[in-house]
N, C-alpha and C positions, 0 to 999 in steps of 0.2 A: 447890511448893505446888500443889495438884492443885484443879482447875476448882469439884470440888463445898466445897472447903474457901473457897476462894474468894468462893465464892456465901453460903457460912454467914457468914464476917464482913463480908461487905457486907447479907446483910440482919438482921447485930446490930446496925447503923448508927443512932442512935436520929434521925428524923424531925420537923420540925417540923411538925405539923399546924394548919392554919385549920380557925376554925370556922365559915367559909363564903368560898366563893369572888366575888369581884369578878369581871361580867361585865357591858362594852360592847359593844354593835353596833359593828362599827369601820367606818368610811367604806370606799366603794369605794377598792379601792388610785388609783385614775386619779385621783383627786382626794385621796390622802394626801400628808404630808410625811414621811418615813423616816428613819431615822436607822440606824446599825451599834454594836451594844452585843457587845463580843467580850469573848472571856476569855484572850486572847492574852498579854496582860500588856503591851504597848507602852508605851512614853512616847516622848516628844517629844525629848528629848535621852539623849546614848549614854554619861552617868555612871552613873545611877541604877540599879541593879537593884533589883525588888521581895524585901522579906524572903518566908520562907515565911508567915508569917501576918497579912501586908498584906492587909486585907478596902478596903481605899480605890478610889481609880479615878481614871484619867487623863483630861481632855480632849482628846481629837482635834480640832483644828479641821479642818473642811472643806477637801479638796485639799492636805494637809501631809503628805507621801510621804515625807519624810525623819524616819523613827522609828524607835528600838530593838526590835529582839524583848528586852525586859528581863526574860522569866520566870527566876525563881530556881533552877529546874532544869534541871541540863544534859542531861536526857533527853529535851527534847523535840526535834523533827528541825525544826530551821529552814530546811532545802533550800528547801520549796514557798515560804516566804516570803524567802528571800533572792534568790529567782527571781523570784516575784512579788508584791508586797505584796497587790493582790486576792484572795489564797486566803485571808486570814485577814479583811483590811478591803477590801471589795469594791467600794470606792468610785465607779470605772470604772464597774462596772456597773452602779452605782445613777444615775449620771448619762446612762448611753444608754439606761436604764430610762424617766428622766424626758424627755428628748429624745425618744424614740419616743410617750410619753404613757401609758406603760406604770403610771407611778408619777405622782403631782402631784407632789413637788418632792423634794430633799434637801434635807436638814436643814445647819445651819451647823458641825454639832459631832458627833461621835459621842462613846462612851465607849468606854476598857478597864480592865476589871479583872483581877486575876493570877485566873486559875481555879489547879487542885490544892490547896484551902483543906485546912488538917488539919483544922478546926473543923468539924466537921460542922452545928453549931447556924445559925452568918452568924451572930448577933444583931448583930453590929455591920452587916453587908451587908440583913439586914432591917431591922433599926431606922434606922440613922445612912445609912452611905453609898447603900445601895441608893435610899432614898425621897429623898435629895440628889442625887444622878445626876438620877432622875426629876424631880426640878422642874427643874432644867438644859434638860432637855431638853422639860417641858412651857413654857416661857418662851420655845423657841427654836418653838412650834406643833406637835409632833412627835408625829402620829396612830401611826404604825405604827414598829413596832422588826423591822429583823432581826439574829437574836443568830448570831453566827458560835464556837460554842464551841470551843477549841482546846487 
């Protein structure tokens, strides 16, 4: 399949569009609490793989390094992360972030969801799970997200 054919059905993609965008000032990072929202697909034990159309999401608690890569496709390259879990959930780093004073804290919890959705719409990741994740993670004080997509 050739790049320009490519480019045609990704932008027949039909898009959800807002009719206006939500915008905070967000606190200096030195004084936020951070949190890792990935699209990795991990869980926490090594049964479960996600289907392809699981729009839900896991709990990561804080400092829990024994997780599955459970995406449902065997195409993605789990090398960097069976080397290192930080290439996907950076966790390490968010904590010598917070120790140098780079960042004010982490967070107790992160999320993962499976990215590669075939639904291009989410309705269930904007309606349901997505603004559920979010209160999780507003209950736990959580200014700043970074999304490590995979």
């Amino acid at each position: 399949m050739s790049d320009a054919t490519v480019r045609t059905r990704a932008n027949d993609i039909p898009v959800y569009e807002f009719d206006s965008l939500a915008w905070t000032t967000p606190k200096p990072l030195a004084e936020s609490r951070v949190a890792i929202v990935t699209t990795a697909g991990l869980r926490t034990d090594t049964v479960t793989l996600w289907s392809q159309s699981d729009e839900g999401f896991t709990v990561l608690p804080h400092g829990t390094n024994d997780l599955s890569f459970a995406h449902f496709s065997p195409n993605f390259d789990r090398s960097g992360f069976n080397l290192d879990i930080n290439t996907v959930l950076p966790t390490d780093r968010l904590d010598e972030m917070a120790a140098a004073g780079t960042i004010g804290s982490v967070a107790k919890q992160h999320i993962s969801f499976m990215g590669a959705q075939k639904d291009h719409n989410l309705a269930t990741m904007r309606l349901d799970t997505g603004p559920a994740a979010a209160q999780l993670l507003r209950e736990d004080e959580v200014d700043t997200i970074l999304l490590t997509p995979v």
